[in-house]
mmCIF file of the N, C-alpha and C atoms, coordinates in Angstrom:
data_MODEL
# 
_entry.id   MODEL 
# 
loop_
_atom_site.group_PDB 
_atom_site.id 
_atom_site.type_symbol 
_atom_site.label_atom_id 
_atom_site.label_alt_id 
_atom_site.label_comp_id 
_atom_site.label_asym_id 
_atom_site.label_entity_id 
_atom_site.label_seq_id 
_atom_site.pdbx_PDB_ins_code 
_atom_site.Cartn_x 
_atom_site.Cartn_y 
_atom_site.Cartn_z 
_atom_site.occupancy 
_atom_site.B_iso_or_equiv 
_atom_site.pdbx_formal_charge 
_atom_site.auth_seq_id 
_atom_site.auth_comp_id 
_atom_site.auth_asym_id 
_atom_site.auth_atom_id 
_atom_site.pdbx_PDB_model_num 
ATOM 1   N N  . UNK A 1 1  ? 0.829   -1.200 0.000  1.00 0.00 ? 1  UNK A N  1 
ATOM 2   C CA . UNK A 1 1  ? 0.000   0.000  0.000  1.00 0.00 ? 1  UNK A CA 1 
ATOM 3   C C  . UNK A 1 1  ? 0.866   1.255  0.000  1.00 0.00 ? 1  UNK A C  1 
ATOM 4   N N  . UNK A 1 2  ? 0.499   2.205  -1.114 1.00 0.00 ? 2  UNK A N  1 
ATOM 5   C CA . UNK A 1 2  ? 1.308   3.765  -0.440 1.00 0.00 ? 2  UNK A CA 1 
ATOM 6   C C  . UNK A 1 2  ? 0.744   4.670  0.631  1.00 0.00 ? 2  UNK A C  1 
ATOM 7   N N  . UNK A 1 3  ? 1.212   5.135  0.869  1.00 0.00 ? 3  UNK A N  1 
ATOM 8   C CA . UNK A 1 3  ? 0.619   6.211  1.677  1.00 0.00 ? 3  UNK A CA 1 
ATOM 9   C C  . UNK A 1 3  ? -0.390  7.133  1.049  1.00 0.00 ? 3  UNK A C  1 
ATOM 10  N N  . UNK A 1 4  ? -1.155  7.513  1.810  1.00 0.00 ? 4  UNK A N  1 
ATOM 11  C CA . UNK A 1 4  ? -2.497  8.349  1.450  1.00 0.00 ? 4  UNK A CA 1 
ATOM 12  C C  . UNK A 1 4  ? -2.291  9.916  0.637  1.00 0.00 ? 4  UNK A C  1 
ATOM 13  N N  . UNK A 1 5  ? -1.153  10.284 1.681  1.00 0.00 ? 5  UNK A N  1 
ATOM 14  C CA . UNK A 1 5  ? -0.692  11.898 1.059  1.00 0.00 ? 5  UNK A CA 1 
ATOM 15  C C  . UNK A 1 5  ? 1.263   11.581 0.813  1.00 0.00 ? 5  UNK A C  1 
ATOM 16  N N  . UNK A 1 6  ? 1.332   11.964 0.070  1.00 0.00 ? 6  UNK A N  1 
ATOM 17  C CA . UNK A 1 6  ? 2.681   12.115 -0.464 1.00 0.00 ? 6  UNK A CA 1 
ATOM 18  C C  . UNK A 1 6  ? 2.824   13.514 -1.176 1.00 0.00 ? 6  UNK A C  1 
ATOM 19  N N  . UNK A 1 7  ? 3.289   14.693 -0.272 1.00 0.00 ? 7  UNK A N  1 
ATOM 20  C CA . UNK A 1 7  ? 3.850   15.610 -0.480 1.00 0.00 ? 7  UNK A CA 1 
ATOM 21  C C  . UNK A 1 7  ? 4.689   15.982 -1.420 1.00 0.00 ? 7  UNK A C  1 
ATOM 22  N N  . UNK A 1 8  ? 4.171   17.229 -2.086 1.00 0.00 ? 8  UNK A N  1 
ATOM 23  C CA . UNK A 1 8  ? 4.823   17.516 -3.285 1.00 0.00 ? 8  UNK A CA 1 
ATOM 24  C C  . UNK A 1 8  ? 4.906   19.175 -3.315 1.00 0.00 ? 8  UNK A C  1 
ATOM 25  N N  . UNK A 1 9  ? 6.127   19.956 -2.913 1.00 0.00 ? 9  UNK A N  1 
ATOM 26  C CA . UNK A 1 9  ? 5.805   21.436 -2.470 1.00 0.00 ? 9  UNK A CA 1 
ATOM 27  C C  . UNK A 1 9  ? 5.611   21.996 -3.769 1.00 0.00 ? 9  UNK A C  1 
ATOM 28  N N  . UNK A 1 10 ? 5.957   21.969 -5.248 1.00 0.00 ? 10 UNK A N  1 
ATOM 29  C CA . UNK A 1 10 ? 5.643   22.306 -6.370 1.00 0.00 ? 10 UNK A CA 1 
ATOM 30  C C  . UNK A 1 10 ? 4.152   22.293 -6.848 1.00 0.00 ? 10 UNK A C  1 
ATOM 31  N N  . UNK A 1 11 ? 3.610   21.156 -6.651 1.00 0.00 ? 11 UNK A N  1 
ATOM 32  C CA . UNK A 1 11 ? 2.115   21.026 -6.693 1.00 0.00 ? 11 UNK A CA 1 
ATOM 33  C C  . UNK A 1 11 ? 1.337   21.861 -5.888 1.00 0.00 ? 11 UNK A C  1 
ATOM 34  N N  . UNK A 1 12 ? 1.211   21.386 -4.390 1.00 0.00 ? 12 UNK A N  1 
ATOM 35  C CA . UNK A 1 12 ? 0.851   21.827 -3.149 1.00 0.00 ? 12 UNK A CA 1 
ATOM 36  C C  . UNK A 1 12 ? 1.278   23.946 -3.750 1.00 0.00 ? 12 UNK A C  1 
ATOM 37  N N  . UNK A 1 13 ? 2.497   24.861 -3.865 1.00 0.00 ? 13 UNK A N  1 
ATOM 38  C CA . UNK A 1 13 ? 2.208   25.977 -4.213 1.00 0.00 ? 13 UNK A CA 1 
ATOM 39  C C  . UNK A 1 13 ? 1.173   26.363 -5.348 1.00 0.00 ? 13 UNK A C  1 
ATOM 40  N N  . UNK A 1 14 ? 0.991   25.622 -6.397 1.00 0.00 ? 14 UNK A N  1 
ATOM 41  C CA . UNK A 1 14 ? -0.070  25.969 -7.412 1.00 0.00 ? 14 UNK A CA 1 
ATOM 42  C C  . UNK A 1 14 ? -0.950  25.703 -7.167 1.00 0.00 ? 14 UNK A C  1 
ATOM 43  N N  . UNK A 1 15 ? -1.840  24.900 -6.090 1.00 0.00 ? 15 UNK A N  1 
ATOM 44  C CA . UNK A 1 15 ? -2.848  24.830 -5.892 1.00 0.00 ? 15 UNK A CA 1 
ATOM 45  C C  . UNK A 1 15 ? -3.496  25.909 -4.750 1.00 0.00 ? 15 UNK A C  1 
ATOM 46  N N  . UNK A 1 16 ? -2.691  26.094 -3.812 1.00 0.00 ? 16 UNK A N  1 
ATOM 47  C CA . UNK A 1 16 ? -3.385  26.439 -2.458 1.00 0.00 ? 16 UNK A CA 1 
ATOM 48  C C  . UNK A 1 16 ? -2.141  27.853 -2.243 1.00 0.00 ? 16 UNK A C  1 
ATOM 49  N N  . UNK A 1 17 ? -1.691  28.042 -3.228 1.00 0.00 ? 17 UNK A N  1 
ATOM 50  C CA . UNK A 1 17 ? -0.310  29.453 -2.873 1.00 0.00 ? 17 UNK A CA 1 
ATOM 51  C C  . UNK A 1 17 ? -0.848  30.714 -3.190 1.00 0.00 ? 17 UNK A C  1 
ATOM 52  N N  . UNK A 1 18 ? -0.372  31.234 -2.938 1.00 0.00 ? 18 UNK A N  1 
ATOM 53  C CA . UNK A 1 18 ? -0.523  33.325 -3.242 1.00 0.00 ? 18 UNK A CA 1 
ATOM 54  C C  . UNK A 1 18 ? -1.321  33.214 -4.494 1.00 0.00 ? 18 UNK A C  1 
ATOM 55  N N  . UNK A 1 19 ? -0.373  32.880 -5.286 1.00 0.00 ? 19 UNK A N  1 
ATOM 56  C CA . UNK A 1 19 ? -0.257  33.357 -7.153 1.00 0.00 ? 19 UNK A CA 1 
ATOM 57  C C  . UNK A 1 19 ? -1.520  32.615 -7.255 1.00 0.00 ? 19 UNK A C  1 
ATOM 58  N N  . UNK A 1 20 ? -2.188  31.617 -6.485 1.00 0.00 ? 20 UNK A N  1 
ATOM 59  C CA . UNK A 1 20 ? -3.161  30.085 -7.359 1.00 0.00 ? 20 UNK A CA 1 
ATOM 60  C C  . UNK A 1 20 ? -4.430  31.281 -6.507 1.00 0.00 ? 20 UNK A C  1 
ATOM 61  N N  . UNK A 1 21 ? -4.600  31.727 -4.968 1.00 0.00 ? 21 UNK A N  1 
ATOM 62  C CA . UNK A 1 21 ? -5.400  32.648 -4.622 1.00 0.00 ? 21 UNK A CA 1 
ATOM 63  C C  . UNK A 1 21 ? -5.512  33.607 -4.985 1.00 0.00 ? 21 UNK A C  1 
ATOM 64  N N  . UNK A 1 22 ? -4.388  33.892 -5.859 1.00 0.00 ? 22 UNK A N  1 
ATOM 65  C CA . UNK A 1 22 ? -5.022  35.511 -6.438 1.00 0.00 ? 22 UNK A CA 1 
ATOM 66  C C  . UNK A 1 22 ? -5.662  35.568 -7.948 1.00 0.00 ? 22 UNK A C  1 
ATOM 67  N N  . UNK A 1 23 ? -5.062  34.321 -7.915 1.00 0.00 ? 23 UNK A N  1 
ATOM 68  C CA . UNK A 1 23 ? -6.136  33.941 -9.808 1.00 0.00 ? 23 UNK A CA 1 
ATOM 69  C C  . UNK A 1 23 ? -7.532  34.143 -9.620 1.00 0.00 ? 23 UNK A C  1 
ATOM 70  N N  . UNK A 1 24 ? -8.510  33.297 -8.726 1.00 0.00 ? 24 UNK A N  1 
ATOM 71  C CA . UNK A 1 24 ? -9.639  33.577 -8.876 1.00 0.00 ? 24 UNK A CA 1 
ATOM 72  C C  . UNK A 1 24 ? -10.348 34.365 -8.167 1.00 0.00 ? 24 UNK A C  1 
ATOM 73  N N  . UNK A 1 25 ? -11.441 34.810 -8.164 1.00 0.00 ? 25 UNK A N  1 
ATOM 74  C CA . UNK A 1 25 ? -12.380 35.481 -7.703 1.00 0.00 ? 25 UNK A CA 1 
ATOM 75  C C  . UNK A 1 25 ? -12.660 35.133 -5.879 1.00 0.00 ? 25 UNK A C  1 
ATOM 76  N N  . UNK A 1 26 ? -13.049 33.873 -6.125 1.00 0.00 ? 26 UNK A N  1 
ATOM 77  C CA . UNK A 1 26 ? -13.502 33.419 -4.668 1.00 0.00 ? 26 UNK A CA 1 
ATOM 78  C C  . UNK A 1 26 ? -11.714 33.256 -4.282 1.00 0.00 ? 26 UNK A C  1 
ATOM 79  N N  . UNK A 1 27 ? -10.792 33.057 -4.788 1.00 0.00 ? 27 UNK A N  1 
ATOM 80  C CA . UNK A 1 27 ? -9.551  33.474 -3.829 1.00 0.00 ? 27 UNK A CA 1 
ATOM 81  C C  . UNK A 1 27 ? -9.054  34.471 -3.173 1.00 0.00 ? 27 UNK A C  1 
ATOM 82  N N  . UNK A 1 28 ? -9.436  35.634 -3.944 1.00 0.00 ? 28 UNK A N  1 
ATOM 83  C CA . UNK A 1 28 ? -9.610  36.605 -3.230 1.00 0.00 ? 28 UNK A CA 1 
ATOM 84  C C  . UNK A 1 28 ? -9.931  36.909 -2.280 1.00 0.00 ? 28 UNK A C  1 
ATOM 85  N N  . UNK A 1 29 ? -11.478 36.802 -2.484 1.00 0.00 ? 29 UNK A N  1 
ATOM 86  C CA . UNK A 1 29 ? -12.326 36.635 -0.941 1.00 0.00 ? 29 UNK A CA 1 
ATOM 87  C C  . UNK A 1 29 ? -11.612 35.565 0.163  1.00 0.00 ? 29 UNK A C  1 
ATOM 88  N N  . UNK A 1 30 ? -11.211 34.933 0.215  1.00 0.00 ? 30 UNK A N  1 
ATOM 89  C CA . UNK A 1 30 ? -10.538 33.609 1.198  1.00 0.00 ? 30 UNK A CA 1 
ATOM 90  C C  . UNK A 1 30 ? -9.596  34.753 1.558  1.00 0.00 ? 30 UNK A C  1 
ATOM 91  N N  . UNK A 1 31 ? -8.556  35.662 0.886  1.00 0.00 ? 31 UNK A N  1 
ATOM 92  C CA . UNK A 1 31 ? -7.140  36.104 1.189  1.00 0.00 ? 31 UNK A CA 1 
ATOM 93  C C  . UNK A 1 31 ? -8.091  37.563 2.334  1.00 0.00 ? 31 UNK A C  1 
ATOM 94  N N  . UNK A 1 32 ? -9.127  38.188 1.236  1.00 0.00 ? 32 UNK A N  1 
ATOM 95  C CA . UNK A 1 32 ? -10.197 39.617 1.899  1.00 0.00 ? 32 UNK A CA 1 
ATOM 96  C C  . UNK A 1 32 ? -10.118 38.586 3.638  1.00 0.00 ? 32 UNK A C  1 
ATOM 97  N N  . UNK A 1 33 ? -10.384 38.077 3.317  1.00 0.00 ? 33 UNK A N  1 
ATOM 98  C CA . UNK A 1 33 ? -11.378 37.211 4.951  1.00 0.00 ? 33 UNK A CA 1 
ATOM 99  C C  . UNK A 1 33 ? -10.253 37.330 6.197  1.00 0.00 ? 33 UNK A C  1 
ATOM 100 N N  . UNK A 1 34 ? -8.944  36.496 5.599  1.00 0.00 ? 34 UNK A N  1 
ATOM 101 C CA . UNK A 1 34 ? -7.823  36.208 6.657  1.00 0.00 ? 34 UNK A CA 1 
ATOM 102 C C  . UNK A 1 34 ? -7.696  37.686 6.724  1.00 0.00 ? 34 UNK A C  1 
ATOM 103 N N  . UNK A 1 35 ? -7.015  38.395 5.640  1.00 0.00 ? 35 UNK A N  1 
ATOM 104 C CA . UNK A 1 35 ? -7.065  39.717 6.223  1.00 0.00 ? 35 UNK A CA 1 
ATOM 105 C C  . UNK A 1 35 ? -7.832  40.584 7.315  1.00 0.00 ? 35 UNK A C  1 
ATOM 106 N N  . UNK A 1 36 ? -9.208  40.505 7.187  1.00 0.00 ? 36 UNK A N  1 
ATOM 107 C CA . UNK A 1 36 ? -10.127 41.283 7.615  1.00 0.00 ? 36 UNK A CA 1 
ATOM 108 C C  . UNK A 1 36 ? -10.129 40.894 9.378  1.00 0.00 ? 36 UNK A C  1 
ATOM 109 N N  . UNK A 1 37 ? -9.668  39.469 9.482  1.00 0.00 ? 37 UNK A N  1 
ATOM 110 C CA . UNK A 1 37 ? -9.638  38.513 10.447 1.00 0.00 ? 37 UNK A CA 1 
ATOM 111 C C  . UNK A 1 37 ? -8.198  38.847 11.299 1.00 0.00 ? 37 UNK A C  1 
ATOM 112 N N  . UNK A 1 38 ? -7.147  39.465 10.290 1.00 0.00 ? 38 UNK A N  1 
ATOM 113 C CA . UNK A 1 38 ? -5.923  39.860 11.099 1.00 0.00 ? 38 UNK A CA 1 
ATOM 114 C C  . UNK A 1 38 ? -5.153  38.312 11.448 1.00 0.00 ? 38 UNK A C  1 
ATOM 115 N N  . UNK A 1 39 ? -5.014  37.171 10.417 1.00 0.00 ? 39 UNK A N  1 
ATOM 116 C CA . UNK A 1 39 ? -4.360  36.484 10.110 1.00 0.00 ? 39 UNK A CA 1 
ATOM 117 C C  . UNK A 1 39 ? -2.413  36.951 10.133 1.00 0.00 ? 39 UNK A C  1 
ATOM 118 N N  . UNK A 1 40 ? -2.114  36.408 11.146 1.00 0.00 ? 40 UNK A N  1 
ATOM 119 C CA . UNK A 1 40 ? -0.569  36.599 11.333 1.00 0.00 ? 40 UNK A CA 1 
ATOM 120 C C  . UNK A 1 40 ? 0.305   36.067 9.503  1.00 0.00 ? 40 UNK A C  1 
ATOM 121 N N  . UNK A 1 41 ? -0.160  34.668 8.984  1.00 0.00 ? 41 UNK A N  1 
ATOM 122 C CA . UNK A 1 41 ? -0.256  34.472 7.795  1.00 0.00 ? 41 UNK A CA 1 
ATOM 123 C C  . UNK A 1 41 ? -1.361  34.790 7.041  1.00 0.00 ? 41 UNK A C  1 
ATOM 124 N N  . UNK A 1 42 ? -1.455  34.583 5.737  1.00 0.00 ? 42 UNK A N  1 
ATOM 125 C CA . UNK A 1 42 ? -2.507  34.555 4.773  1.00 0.00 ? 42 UNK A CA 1 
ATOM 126 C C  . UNK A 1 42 ? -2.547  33.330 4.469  1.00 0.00 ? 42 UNK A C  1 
ATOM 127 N N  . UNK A 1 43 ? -1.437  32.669 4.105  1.00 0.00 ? 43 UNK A N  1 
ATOM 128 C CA . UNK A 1 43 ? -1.413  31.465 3.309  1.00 0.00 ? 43 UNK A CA 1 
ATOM 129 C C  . UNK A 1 43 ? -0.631  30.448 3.994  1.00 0.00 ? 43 UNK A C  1 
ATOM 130 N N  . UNK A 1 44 ? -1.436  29.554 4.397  1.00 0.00 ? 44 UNK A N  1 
ATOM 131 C CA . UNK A 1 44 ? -0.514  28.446 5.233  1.00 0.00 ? 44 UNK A CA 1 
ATOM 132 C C  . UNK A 1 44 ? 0.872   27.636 4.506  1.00 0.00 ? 44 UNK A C  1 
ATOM 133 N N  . UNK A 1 45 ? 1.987   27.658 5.219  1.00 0.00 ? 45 UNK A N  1 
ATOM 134 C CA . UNK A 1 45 ? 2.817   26.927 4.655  1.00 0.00 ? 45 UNK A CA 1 
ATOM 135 C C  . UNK A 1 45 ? 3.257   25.124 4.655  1.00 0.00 ? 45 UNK A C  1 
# 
């Protein structure tokens, strides 16, 4: 059996990173929110 998650930091940044949240619309809003919320990060590493 493999393991369930096998980490990949190249993938994992284009999906869930800055550049992949600022592409869409509703990413925005997710980045508006942490902000508004006073998030020490925006984007988990």
């Amino acid at each position: 059996m493999l393991p369930t998650y096998r980490p990949n930091i190249r993938r994992r940044k284009k999906t869930i990173g800055f550049r992949a949240r600022m592409k869409t619309k509703s990413g925005r809003k997710i980045l508006a929110n942490r902000r508004r919320k006073g998030r020490w990060k925006l984007i988990p590493e």
